[in-house]
C-alpha positions in Angstrom: 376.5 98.1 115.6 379.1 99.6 117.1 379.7 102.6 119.4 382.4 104.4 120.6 382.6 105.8 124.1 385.4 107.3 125.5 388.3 105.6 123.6 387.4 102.0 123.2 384.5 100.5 120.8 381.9 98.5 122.5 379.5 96.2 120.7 376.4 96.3 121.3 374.0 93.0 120.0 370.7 94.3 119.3 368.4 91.1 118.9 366.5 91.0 116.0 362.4 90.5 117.3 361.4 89.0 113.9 363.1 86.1 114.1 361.6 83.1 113.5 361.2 80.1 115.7 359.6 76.8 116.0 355.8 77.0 117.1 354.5 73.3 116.5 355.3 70.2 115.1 354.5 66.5 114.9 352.3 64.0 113.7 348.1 64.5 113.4 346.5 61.4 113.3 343.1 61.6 111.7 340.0 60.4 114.1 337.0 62.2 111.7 336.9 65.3 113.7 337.5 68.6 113.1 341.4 68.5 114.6 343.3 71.3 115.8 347.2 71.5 113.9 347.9 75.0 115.7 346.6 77.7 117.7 348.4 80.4 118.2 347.6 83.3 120.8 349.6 86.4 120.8 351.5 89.2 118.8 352.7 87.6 115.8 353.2 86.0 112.4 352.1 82.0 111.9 353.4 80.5 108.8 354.1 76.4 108.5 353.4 73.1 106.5 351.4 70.3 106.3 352.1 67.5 104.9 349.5 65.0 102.6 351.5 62.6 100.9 349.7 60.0 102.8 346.4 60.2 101.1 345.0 57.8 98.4 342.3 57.5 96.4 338.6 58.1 98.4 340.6 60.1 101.2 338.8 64.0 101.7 341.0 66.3 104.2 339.8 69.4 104.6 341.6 72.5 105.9 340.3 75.5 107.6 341.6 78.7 109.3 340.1 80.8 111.5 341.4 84.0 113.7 340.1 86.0 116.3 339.6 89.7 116.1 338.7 90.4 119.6 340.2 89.1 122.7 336.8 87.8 124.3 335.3 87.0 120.6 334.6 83.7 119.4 337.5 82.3 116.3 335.8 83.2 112.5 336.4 81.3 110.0 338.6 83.3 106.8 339.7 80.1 104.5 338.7 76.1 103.8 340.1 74.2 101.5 340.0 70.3 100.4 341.9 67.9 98.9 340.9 64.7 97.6 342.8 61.7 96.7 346.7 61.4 96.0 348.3 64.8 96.1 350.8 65.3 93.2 352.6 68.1 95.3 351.1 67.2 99.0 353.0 69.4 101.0 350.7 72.6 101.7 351.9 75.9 102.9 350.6 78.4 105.0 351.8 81.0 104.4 352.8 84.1 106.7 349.4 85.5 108.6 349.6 88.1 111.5 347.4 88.5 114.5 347.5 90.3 117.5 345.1 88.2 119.3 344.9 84.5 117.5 344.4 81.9 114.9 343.9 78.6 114.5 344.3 75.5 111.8 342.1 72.4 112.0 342.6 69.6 109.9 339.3 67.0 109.3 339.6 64.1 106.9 335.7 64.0 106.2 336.3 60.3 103.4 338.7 57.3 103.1 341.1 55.7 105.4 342.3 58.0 108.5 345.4 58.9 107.5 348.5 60.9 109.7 349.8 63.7 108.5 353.3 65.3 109.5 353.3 69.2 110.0 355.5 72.0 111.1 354.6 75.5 111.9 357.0 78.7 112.7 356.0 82.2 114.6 357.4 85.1 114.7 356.5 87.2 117.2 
């Protein structure tokens, strides 16, 4: 944008608030628990991947989210889902969810061999 006072232009940079950066990443190694991937507290959109192209046959992972809706409430679960065996697409997405408080992925492989899994999640806030 550009704005002209006087005679001369200046520039003025206005920073975009919805960009996205990186939140989270790394390795998860599987212990039987239910494992945290990311919690994220604040104003903002969570979105990422998780990676299960590790698993075989008689491995069980099981994904759930959960968000807060009150600051001094307790996290709900909203989704769970499982995946058994060798994933023929094994990369899952997450996609966008906003909070203004939190929310949180676990990861618990509940059969098989423990098994990492690579992941990667983005915020904008």
């Amino acid at each position: 944008m550009s704005v002209v006072i006087g005679a001369a232009p200046k520039t003025i940079v206005i920073a975009n608030p919805n960009k996205p950066r990186r939140f989270s990443q790394g390795n998860l190694d599987a212990d039987g628990s239910e494992q945290i991937l990311v919690e994220y507290t604040g104003v903002g959109k969570l979105y990422g991947t998780v990676d299960l192209h590790e698993m075989q046959i008689g491995d069980k992972v099981v994904l759930r989210q959960y968000i807060k809706l009150l600051p001094n409430s307790d996290f709900q679960k909203y989704a769970e889902e499982s995946y058994s065996g060798t994933q023929e697409n094994p990369v899952v997405y997450f996609l966008e969810k906003a909070t203004d408080v939190a929310i949180k992925i676990t990861l618990q492989q509940t059969e098989g061999i423990f098994r990492s899994s690579e992941h990667n999640f983005m915020v904008e806030d």
